[in-house]
N, C-alpha and C positions, 0 to 999 in steps of 0.2 A: 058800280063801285066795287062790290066783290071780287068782280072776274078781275079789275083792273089790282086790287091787292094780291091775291091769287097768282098775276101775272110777275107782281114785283119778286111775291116772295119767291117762287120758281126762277129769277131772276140773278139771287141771291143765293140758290144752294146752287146753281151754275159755276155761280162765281169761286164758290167754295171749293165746288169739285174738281175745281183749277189749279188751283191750291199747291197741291204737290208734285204735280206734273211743272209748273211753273217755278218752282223750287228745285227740281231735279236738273230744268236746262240752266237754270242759273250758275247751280255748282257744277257740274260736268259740263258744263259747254261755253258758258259764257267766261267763267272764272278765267277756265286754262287760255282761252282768246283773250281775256285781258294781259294776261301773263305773259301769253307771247308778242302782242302788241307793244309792252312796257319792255320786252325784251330787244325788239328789233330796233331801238332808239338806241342804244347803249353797244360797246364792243366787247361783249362777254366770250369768251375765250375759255374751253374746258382745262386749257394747259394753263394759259398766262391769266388767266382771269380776267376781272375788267377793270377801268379808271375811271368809269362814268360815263356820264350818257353823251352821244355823239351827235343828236338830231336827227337830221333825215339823214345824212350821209350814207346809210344802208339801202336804202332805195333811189340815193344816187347812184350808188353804186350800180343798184342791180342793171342800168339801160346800159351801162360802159362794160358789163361784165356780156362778152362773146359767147360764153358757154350758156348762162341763162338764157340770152335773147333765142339759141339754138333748140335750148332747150322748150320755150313755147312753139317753137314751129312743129317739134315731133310730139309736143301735146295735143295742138290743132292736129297735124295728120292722125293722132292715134285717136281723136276723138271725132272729127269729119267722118272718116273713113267706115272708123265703128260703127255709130250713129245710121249713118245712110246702108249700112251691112243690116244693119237690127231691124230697119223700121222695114227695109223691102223683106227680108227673109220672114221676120213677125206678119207681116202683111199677106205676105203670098199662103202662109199656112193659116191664118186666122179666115181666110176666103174660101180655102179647101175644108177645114173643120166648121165651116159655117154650115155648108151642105150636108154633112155627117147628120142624121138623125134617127131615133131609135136606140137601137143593142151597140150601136158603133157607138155612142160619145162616150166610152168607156175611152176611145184612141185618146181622146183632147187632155186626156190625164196624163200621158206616154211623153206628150210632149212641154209637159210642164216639169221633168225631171232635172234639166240641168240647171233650171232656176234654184233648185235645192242647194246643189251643191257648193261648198265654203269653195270663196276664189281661188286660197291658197291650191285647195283639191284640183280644182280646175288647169291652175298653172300646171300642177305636175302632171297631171294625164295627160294635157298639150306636148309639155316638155318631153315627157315620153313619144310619144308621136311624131316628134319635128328631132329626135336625135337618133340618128343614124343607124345606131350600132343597135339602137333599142325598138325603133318602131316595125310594127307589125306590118304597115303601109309599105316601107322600106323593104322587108323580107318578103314582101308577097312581089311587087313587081321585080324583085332581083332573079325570082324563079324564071322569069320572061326575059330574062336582061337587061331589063330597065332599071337606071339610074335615075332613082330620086333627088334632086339637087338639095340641098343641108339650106333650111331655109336662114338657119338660126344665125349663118354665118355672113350673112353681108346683112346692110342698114334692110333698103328694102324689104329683104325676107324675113327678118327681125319682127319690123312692124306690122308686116303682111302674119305673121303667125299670131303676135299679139291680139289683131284685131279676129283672126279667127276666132281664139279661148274666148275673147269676151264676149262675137255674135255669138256663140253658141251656150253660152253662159247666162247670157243676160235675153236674147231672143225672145221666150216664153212671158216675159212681162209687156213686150209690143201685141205680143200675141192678145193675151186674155184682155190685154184695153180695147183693140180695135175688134176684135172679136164679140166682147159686151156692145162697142157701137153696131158692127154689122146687125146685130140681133134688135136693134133699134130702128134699125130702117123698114120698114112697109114693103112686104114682098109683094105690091101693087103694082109698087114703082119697077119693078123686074118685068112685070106681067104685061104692064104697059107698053112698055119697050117690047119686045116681046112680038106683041101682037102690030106693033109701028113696025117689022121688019131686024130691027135691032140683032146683033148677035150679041152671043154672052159677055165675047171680048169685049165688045163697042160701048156695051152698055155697062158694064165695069168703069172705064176711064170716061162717058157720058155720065154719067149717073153718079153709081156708089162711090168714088172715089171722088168727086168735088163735095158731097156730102161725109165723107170719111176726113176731109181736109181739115176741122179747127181740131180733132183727135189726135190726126197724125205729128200735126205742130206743139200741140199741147206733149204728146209724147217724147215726141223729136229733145225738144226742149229738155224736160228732164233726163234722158237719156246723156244727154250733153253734159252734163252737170255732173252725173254718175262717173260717167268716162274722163273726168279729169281725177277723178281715184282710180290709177291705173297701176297700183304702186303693188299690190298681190303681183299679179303676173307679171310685171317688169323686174322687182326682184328673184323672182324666182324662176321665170325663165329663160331671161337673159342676163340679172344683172346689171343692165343700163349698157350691156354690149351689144354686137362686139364694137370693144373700144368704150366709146360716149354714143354711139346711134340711136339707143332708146331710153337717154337719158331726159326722159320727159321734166318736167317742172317740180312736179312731185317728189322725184326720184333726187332730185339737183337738190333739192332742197337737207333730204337726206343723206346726202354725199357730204353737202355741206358741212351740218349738224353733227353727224356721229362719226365719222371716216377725216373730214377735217377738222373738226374741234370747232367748229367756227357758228354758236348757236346762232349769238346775235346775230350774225347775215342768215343763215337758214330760218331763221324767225322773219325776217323780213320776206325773205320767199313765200315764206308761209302767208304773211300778212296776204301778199300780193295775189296768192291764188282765191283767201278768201276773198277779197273784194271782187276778183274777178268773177267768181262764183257768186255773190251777193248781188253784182249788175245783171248779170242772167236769173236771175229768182225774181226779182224785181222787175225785169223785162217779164216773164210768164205771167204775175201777179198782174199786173198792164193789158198781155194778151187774153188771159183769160176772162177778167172784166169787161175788155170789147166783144170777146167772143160771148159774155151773159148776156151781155147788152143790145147784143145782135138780132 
């Protein structure tokens, strides 16, 4: 009977210590999501104002409207592309800093640097990189006479640069998750292979990497989730150019919004990225349960 009181009341200052953390997302997170949701019903207009609430008609709108539907497709490419950039580059250096041991794992530090850095920073050091007249990359093969092609300026290279800033930004968090799993594995399992003939390759994609699999999903996943906040480095180093090419969902949303006047509908974009964002959490929440369960 003690332990079992003991246990309640432990129970109880749990609950407590919840308290303000649960008070914090209400007001910063829940509030403004109400706000924008009660927004995207209505045709609020920063010039004309509004007349009242409209219904769905907002998110009628948004399957008829060409620019948005365009605008998911260079969300999917900027976050596919990302995603499977992050998980193999994280991957292939969490395997090399696996072996590191000793006076070396001072290196696994080196490569957890660009995780520090604010996106915005990120953008512009890219931006410097991918523009012509500025990058170091550019001035060094011009001494050979090599011309660098301007990534910045077609769709393609646009997004192709994007996804660079953000592997190289965001990489260092695939890293230390599959890195903590490697260090979980049984170097038996190596030894054993090993001694079957096995080479290091074989037994990589044999072995560690079917056991590295509810990790890499589990990461994959939220990586996905991350990369549809792609709105640092879209504005800042293209713009959502050239033209509309990397005018992701995000970005549409805020064209909408502050450039068009048009909240109500950019509130519904809004709405529409979170749910979509909400069915992938939700999916994970699912996977990771079958993966405890396993």
């Amino acid at each position: 009977m003690p332990a079992t009181r003991a246990s309640a009341a432990m129970d109880r200052t749990y609950r407590r210590m919840l308290v303000p953390a649960s008070l914090a997302v209400g007001i910063f997170a829940i509030t403004p999501l109400l706000g924008m949701l009660a927004l995207s019903f209505t045709d609020f207009h920063l010039v004309r104002g509004w007349s009242g609430e409209i219904g769905i008609q907002n998110f009628v709108r948004l399957f008829e409207d060409r620019r948005f539907i365009s605008s998911i497709y260079i969300m999917m490419a900027l976050s596919v592309f990302g995603v499977l950039a992050q998980v193999v580059l994280g991957t292939a250096i969490a395997v090399g800093l696996d072996k590191i041991v000793g006076r070396w794992r001072f290196a696994r530090g080196i490569f957890v640097v660009p995780f520090a850095v604010p996106h915005v920073a990120v953008a512009l050091i890219w931006l410097s990189l991918f523009t012509p007249t500025l990058s170091p990359i550019n001035a060094f093969f011009a001494v050979f006479g090599i011309e660098v092609p301007a990534l910045l300026t077609t769709q393609t290279g646009a997004i192709t640069a994007i996804v660079i800033a953000d592997t190289w930004a965001t990489y260092p968090f695939v890293m230390l998750i599959v890195l903590a799993a490697l260090q979980g594995i049984s170097p038996d399992l190596d030894e054993a292979a090993a001694l079957d003939g096995a080479t290091r390759v074989k037994a990589f994609f044999r072995i560690t990497l079917p056991l590295l699999y509810p990790t890499l999903l589990m990461v994959a996943l939220f990586r996905f989730i991350e990369t549809l906040k792609h709105f640092p480095l879209i504005f800042v180093m293209t713009s959502g150019g050239p033209g509309r090419a990397t005018q992701a969902t995000n970005y549409y949303a805020y064209v909408q919004t502050f450039q068009n006047s048009n909240v109500a509908y950019g509130a519904s974009i809004a709405v529409f990225l979170f749910l979509f964002a909400a069915a992938i959490s939700f999916y994970i929440a699912k996977a990771n349960a079958r993966l405890s369960d396993a």
